[in-house]
N, C-alpha and C positions, 0 to 999 in steps of 0.2 A: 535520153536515159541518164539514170544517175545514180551514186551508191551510196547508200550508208557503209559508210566505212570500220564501225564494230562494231557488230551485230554480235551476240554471244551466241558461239555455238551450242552451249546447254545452259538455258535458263533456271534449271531448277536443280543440278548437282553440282561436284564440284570440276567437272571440265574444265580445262584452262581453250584458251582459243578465241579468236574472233574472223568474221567473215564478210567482204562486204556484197551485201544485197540489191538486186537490181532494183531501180524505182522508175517511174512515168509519175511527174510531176505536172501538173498545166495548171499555172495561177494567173491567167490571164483575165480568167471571168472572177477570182477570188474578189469580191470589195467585203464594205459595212453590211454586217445583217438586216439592215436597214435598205440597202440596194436590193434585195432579193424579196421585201415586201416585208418583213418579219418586225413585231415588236421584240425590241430588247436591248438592252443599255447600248447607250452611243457610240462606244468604245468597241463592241462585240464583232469578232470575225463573223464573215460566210462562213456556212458548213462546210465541207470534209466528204467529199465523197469516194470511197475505198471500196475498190475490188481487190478482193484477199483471191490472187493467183492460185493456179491449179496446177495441174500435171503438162505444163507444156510450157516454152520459154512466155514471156510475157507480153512479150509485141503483139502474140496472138488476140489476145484479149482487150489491147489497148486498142488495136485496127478494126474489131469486130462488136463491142459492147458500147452500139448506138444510143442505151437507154440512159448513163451518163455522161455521154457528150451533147446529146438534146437538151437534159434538163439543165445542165451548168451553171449555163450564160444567164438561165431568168433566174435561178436562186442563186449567184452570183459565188458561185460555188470554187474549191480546188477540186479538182483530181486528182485522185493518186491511183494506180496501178504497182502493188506491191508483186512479185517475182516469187514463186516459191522455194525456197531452200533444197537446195542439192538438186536443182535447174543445171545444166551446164555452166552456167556464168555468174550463178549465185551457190558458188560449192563450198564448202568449206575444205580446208587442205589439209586434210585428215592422214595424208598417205603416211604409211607407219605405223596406223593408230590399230588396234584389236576393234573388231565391231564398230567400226564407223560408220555404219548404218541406222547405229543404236538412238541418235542423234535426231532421224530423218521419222517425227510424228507430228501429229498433229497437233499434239502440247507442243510442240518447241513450235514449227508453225504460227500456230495464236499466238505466241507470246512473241513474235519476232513483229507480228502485227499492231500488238500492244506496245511495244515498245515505242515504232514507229512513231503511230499515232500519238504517244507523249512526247516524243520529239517534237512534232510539230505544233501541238498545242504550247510549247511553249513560247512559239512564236508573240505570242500576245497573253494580257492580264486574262483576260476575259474566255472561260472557258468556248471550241468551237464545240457545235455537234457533229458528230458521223454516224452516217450512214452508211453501212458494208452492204456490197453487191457481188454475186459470186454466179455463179452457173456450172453445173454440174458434181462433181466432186471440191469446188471453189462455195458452191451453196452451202453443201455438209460441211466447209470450214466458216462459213460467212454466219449459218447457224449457229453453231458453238461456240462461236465469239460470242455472239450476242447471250447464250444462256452463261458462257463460264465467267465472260465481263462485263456483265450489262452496266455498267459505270463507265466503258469506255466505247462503246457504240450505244449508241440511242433508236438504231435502228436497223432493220436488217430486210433486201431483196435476195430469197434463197432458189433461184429457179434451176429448175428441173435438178433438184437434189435427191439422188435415191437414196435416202434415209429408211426409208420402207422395205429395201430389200438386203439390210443388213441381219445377221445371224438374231441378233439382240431386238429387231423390231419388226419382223417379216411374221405376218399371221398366215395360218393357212391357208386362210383365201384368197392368200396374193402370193403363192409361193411362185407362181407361172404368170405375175402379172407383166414384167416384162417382156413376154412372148404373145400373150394376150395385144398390150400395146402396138406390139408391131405390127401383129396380123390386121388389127384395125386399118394400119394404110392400104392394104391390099384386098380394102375392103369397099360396099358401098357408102358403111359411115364412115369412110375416110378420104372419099373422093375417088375412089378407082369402082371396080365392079365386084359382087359376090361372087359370080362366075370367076375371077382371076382367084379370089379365095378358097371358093371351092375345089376351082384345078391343083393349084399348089397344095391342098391339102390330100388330095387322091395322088398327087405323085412319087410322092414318096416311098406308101406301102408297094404302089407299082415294080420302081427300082430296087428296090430290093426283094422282089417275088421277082424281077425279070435278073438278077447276081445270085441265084440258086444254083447255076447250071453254069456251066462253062461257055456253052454257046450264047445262054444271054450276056456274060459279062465281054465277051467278043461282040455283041451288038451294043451293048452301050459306050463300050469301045470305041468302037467305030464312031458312033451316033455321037460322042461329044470330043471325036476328032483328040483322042488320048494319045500321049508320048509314048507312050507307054503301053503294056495290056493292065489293065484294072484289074486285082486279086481278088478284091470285095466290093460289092456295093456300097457299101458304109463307107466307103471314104467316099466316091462320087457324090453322097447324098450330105455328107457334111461340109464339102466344098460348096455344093448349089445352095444350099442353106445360110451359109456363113454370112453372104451378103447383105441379106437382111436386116439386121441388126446397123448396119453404117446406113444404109439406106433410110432406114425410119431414123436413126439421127439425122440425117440430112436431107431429109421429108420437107424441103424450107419453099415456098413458094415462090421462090428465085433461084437463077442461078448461081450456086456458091462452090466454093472450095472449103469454105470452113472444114468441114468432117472431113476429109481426102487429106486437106493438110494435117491435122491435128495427128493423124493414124497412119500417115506416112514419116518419111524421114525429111519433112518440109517442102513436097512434091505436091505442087495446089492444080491435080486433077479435077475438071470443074464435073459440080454433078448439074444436069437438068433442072429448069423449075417442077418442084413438085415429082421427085423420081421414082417413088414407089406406083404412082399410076404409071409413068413411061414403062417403067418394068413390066407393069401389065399388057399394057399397050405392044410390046413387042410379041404380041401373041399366046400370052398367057391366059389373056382372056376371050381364048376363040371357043366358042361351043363345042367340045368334045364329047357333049353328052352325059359330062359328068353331075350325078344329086344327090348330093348330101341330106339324108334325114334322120331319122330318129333322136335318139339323146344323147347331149354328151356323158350321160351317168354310165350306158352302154361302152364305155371306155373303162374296163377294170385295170387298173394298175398300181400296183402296192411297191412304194417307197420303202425297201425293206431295209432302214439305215433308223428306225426307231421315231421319235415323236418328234419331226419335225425337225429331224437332223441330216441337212442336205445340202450338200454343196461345203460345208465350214463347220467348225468345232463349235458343237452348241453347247457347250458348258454354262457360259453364262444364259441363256436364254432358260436353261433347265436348272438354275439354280446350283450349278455345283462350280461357280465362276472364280472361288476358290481354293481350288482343288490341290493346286498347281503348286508346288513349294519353290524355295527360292534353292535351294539345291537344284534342283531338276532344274532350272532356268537355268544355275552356272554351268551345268554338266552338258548342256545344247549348244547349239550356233557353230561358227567356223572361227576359231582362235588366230587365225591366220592375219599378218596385216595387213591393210589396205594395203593399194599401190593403184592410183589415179593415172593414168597416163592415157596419151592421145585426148584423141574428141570423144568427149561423151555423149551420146543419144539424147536426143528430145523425148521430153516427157521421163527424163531417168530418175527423177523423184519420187515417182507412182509404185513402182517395184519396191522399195525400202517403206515406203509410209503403208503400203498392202499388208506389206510382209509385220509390221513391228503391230499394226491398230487392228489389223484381221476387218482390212475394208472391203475383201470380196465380197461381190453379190452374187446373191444366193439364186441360183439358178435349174430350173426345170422348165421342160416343151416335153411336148407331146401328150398331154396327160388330158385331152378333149376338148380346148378352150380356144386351141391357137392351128395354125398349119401349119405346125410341125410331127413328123412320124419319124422314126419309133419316141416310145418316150422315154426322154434321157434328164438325167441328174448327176453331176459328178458322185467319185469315188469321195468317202467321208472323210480319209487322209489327205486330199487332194491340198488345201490351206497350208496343212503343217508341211507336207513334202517339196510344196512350192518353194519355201520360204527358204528351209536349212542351207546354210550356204553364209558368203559373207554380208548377208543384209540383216547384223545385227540381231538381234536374239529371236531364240523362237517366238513365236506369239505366245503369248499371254489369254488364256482365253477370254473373254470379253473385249479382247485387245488392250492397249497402255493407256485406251481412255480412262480406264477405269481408275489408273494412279495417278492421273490426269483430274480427275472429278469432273469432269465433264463429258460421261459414256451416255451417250440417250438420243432418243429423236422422238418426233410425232406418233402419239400415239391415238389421238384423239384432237381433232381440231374444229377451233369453232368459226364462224363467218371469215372471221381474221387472222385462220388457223395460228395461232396465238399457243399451239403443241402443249396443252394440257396432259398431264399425266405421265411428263418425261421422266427420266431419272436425269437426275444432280450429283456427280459426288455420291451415289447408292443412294438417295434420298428419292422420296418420292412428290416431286414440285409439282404444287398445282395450277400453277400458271408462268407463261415465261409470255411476255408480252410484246409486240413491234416486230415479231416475225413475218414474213411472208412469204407462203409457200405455195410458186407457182409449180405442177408437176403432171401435166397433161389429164388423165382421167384418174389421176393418185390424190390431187391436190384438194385444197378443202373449197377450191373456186371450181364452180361448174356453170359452162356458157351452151348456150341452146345449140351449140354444135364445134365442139375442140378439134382445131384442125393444127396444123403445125408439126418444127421440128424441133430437135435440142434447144431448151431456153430461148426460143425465139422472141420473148417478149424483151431480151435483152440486147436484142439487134437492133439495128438502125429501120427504122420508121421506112417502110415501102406500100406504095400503091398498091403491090399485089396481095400484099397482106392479108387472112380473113380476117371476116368482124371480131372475132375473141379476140386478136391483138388489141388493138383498138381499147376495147373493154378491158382487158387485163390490165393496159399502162394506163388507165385513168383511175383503176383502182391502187395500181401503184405510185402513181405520181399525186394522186390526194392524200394518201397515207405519207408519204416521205414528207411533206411539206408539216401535216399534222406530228409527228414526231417531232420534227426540227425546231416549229413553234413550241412543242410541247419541253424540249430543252434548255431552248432560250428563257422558258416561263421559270423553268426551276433555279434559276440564278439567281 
């Protein structure tokens, strides 16, 4: 590992400050663009291959993103693994400061990327190319490079990026598609049984038609062996639920710690190959008898939080993204000064970059699609309440992308989901090109049967792998090459 030693802590005001940035360098495989196959002038480095770090220190990412330490060595490539800002060890030393949160977006982000990257091209006359690789909320930054600088990447791997279920680009027919997703594993298009789907969807209204009565919640008491006596069903039923969602990230047909680590405090509990079937498999999927039929239209449930306003402030999606004045922004937040001390938490960037860009996803279950019961949506203050505190100003609604000029995602994508129809800066672009958005049954790729877990095409090459891997990285790894020639060409 290694730092850039003045990183600027605000690229775009006038902050005074510098901070230095963790890096993962490997120029072992770096030669001539000529060693990697490529025409272009004699003199021309290897590409630049940049994974723009995410919500967790960065070794994570350096140990687990196989798909650029395979291709390296034949496109005779650098690595870099950049660290996200306000990481533990990439902080800036703000303490004293008002709002030192205010610092930790996704604009300062990109531009500590771009920075970077001009750093290092100056190593040589000869401009390189790069290409940014990202996974998960690393995707949603590895994207927006690519649209807010496309002079400074030539290319871009955006896997399993939910772009789709932020405030500003969640349609109604996906407002539950991450619950949809997950039910898929516990399903038989996802490798387990319908029977395990159908039980966990009957069990829910169970438990809580069995926590009406004091004697049932003394038997489910008993029955999950509680510390305690249970007051309500509702909390029993959102603990046995909870797991779900880690579980479908870590759906990986090996076994891994990846997800265990990532969401704990660096504690690498290994999950099973393939854990959402084991989950069935412990009995969830024994015939009880239970059949699911009719429609799911026969599920009425009304979102009573207006047009599509659920889970986060839709102002900008409704057009009133404006609203907001710059008074009512001073009059918010926690005036109070920082004070850094001790160890800070992994993944402590994700709280501040949430809170300032309004990157919750927008979340609803139980509305007929998925096996979850009752159906739930957060409260509509839920964003803004999270937030108040010392993590820098209230949100902004649209979030700071929008003073940022790079607020938008995929609205429509073509073969090469190439995110037609995004917004720019409030504009409406018709084309942002070199994208590639892998994102399970979201993404604009669809393979004769999508199995997998979080960004797994960005893992290291296993035997156990299904065929869509396979397929995904050959569609990936022909495009990155085609990009890379296609830089070299423009010199």
């Amino acid at each position: 590992m290694s730092c850039v030693p003045s990183l600027a802590v605000d690229h775009f005001g006038g902050a005074a400050g510098t901070f230095p940035q963790r890096l993962c360098l490997y120029d072992k495989w770096w030669k001539r663009a000529s060693k990697g196959g490529f025409k272009a002038p004699a003199d021309a480095p290897g590409p630049i291959l940049f994974y723009t770090g995410n919500e967790s220190p960065v070794d994570e990412y350096v140990n687990n993103t196989g798909l650029m330490w395979e291709l390296a060595e034949d496109l005779g490539a650098l690595i870099v693994f950049a660290e996200h800002r306000y990481e533990p060890l990439s902080h800036p030393a703000l303490c004293g400061t008002q709002r030192c949160f205010a610092y930790c977006t996704t604009a300062q982000a990109i531009a500590d990327w771009v920075t970077i990257i001009a750093a290092l091209r100056r190593k040589h006359k000869v401009r390189a190319p790069v290409v940014a690789f990202g996974g998960s909320y690393g995707g949603m930054l590895a994207g927006w490079l690519r649209m807010k600088y496309p002079e400074v990447v030539d290319g871009v791997i955006a896997a399993s990026a939910p772009i789709w279920q932020l405030a500003g680009t969640v349609q109604r027919e996906t407002l539950d598609m991450p619950a949809v997703a997950i039910s898929k594993g516990v399903s038989a298009a996802g490798g387990a049984t319908d029977r395990c789907r159908d039980n966990l969807k009957a069990a829910w209204p169970l438990l809580q038609e069995a926590g009406r009565t004091a004697a049932g919640l003394r038997l489910l008491s008993r029955s999950v062996k509680a510390c305690s006596p249970l007051h309500d069903a509702r909390a029993l039923t959102r603990w046995a639920q909870s797991p779900y969602f880690f579980l479908a990230e870590g759906n990986y047909p090996f076994p891994s710690t990846y997800i265990t680590f990532s969401v704990t405090e660096g504690k690498a509990f290994p999950l099973p190959s393939w854990p959402m079937r084991v989950a069935c498999e412990r009995g969830i999927d024994a015939d009880f008898g239970v059949r699911v039929d009719g429609s799911v239209a026969d599920v009425n449930f009304t979102l009573s939080l207006g047009d599509l306003e659920v889970a986060v402030d839709w102002a900008d999606a409704t057009g009133n993204g404006d609203t907001l004045t710059a008074e009512q922004l001073e009059a918010s937040g926690d005036r109070s000064a920082c004070a850094f001390t001790g160890t800070l938490s992994r993944g402590f960037s994700w709280g501040g970059v949430c809170s300032n860009d309004a990157l919750s996803q927008v979340e609803v279950q139980g509305v007929g699609r998925d096996i979850y019961w009752p159906p739930s949506a957060r409260e509509r203050g839920f964003t803004v309440e999270s937030v108040v505190g010392p993590r820098g100003l209230r949100p902004r609604p649209g979030g700071s992308n929008r003073g940022g000029g790079m607020r938008g995602g995929p609205l429509v994508g073509d073969k090469w989901s190439e995110w037609m129809q995004a917004y720019y800066g409030g504009r409406n672009v018709s084309r942002h090109r070199n994208i590639i958005a892998l994102v399970l049954d979201l993404g604009a790729h669809h393979f004769d049967r999508m199995l997998g877990a979080h960004h797994l095409d960005l893992m290291f090459a296993d035997p156990r792998n299904p065929p869509c891997f396979a397929e995904a990285r050959a569609i990936e790894e022909r495009m990155i090459r085609r990009w890379i020639q296609e830089a070299y060409d423009a010199i």
